[in-house]
C-alpha positions as a Python dict, from the first residue, in 0.01 Angstrom:
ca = {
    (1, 'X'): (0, 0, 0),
    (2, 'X'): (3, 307, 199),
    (3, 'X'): (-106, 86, 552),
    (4, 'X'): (177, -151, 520),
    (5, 'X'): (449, -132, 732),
    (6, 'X'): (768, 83, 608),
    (7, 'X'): (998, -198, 491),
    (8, 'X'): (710, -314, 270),
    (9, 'X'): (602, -37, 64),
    (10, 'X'): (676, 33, -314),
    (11, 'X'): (614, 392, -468),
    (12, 'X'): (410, 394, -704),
    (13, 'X'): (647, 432, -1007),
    (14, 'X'): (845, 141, -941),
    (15, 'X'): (458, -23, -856),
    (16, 'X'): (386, 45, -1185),
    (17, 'X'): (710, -120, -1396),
    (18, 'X'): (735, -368, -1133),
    (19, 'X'): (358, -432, -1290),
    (20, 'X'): (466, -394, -1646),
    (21, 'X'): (807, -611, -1585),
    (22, 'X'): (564, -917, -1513),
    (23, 'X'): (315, -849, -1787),
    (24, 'X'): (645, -840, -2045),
    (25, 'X'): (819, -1206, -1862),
    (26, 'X'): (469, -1372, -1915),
    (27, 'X'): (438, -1296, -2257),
    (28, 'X'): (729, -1282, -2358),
    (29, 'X'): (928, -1601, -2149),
    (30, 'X'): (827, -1879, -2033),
    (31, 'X'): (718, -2262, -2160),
    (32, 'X'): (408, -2345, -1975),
    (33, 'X'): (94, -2147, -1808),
    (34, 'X'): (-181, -2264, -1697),
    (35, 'X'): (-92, -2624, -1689),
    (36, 'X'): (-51, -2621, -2134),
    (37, 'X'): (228, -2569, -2345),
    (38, 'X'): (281, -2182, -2409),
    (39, 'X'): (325, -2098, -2830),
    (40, 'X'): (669, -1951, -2921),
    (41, 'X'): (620, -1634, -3039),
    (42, 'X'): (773, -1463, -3328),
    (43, 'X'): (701, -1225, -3603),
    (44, 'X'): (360, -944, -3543),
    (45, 'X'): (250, -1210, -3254),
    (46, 'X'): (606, -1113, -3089),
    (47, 'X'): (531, -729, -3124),
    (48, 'X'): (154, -745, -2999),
    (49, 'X'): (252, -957, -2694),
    (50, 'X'): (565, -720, -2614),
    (51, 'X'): (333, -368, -2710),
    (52, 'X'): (44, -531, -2533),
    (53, 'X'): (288, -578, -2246),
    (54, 'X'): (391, -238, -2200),
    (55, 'X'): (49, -93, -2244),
    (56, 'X'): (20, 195, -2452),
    (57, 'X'): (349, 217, -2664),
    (58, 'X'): (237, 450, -3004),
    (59, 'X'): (369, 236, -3252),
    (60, 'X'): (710, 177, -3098),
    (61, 'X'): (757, -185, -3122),
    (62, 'X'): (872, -327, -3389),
    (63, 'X'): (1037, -665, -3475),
    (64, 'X'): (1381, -544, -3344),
    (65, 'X'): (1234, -342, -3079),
    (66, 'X'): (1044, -664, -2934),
    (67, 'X'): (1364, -915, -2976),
    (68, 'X'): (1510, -691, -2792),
    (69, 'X'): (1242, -685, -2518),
    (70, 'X'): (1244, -1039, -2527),
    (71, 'X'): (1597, -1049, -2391),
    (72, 'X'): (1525, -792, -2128),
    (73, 'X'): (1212, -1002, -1958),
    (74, 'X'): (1421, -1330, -1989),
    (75, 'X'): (1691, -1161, -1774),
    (76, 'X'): (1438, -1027, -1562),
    (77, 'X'): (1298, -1411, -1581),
    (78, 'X'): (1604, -1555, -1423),
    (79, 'X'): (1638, -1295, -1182),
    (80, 'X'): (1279, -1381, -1040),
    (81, 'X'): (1382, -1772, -1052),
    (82, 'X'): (1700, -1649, -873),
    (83, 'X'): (1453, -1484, -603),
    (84, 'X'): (1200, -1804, -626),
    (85, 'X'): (1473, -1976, -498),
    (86, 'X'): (1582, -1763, -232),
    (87, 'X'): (1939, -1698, -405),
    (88, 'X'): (1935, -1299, -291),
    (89, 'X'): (2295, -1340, -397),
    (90, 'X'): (2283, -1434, -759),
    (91, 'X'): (1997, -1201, -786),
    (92, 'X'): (2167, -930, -682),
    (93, 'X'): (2438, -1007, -865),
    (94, 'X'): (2206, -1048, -1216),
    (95, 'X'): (2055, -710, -1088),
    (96, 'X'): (2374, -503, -1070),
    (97, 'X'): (2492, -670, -1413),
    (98, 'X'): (2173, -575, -1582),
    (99, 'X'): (2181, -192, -1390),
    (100, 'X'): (2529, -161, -1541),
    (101, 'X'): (2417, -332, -1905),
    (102, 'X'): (2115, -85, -1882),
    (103, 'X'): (2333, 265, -1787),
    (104, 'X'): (2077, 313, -1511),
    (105, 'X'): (2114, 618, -1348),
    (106, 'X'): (1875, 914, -1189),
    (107, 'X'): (1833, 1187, -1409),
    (108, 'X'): (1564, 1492, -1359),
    (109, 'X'): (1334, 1542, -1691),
    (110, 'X'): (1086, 1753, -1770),
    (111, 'X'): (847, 1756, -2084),
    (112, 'X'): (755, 2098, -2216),
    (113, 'X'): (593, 2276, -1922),
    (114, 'X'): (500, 1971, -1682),
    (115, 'X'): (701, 1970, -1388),
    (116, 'X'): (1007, 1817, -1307),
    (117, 'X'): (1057, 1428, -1303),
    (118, 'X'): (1237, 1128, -1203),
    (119, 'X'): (1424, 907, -1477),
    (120, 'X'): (1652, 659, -1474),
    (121, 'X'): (1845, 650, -1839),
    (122, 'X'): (1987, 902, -2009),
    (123, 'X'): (1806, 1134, -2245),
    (124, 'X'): (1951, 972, -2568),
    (125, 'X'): (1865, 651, -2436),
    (126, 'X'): (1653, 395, -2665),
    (127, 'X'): (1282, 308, -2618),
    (128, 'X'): (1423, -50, -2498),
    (129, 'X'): (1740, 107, -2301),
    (130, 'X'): (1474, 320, -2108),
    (131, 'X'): (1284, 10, -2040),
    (132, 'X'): (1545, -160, -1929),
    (133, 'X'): (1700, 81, -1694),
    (134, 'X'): (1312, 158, -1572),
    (135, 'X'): (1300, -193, -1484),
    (136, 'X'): (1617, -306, -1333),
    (137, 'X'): (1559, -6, -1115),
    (138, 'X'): (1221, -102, -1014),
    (139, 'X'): (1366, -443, -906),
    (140, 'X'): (1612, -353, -709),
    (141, 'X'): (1447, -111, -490),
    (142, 'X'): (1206, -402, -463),
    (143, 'X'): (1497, -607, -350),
    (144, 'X'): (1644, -378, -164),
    (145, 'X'): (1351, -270, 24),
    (146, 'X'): (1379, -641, 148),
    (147, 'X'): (1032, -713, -21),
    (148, 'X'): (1139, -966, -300),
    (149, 'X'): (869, -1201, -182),
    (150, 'X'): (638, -1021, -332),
    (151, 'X'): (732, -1117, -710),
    (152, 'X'): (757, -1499, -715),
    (153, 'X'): (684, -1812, -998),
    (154, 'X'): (349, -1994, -981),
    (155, 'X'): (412, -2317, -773),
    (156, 'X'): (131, -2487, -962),
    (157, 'X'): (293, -2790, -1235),
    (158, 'X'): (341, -2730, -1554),
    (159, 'X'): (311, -2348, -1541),
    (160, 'X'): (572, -2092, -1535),
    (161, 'X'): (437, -1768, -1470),
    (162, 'X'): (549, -1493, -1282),
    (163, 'X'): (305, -1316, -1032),
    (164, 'X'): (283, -985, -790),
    (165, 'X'): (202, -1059, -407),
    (166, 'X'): (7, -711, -320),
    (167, 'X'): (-184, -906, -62),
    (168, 'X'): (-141, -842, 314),
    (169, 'X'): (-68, -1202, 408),
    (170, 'X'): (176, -1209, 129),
    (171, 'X'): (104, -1600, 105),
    (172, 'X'): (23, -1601, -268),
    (173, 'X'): (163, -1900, -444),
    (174, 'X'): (-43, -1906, -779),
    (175, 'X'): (-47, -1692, -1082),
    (176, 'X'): (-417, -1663, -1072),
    (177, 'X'): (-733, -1879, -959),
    (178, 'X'): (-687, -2118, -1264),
    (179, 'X'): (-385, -2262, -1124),
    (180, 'X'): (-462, -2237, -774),
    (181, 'X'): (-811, -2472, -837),
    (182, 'X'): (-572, -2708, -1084),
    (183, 'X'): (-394, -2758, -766),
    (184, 'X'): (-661, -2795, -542),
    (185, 'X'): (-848, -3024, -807),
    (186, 'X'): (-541, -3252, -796),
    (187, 'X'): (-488, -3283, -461),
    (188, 'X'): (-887, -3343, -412),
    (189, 'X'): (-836, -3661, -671),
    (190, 'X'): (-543, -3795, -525),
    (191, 'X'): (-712, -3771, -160),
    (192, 'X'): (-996, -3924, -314),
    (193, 'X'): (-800, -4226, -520),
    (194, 'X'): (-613, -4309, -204),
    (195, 'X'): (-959, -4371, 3),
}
């Protein structure tokens, strides 16, 4: 993203929850992708989606852990719909609410030797707290870098998937190809029907 213009960039930290917030709302929210009904989860399935999710998490989701995760991507969920609807208001408003909820705040860490880094929770903070504030942090600079556009809902029918727009036209409207030919399969029939 380094050739975009300045308004439109995203470090890569906040790249990389911004990343991990979608991967946790699509398996952890949501009723429909790809056109079929999505299976609740609960139980181990609920911990491998939310662990799966976050990538490499050494053993620390657990039932409670990933119920817990499951209410952090639904509020991420609606603030995304918020966006998806152009309502920068409510958004923000969801945003500060879960920034407060989450006891974001910057704090300078540093593991053994390594150098010096950026966090944003507290250093008693809870694997799902850290999360949390990591996310609704990520968001907002999203938002407030005026780049919301770039996180969106799949417009295809019956799916409900949140995406990334890293492309330059930042036209994407489709989780992924399998909706985007759904779409285009559909509107092939109907032209063809109505010949």
């Amino acid at each position: 993203m380094a050739d975009e213009p300045e308004g439109n960039r995203v470090d890569g930290h906040h790249a990389m929850h911004l990343e991990a917030g979608v991967a946790l709302i699509n398996a952890l929210t949501g009723q429909h992708v790809h056109g079929r009904p999505k299976p609740g989860l609960d139980g181990d399935e609920l911990v491998r989606a939310a662990a799966g999710a976050l990538g490499p998490v050494d053993g620390q989701v657990d039932l409670a852990v990933a119920e817990r995760l499951r209410i952090v991507a639904s509020r991420l969920r609606e603030i995304i719909e918020s966006l998806s609807r152009r309502d920068r208001d409510q958004a923000a408003g969801l945003l500060n609410q879960m920034l407060a909820d989450s006891r974001a705040r910057p704090y300078l860490h540093r593991h053994g030797e390594q150098s010096w880094h950026l966090h944003f929770h507290s250093p008693d903070a809870d694997f799902v707290q850290q999360w949390a504030a990591g996310l609704a942090v990520s968001v907002a600079a999203a938002l407030g870098d005026h780049i919301p556009h770039r996180v969106g809902l799949c417009a295809a029918p019956r799916c409900d998937q949140v995406y990334i727009d890293a492309s330059q036209a930042q036209i994407k409207r489709f989780c992924g190809l399998a909706c985007q030919n759904r779409v285009k399969a559909a509107a092939y029939r109907a032209r063809r029907s109505g010949s």
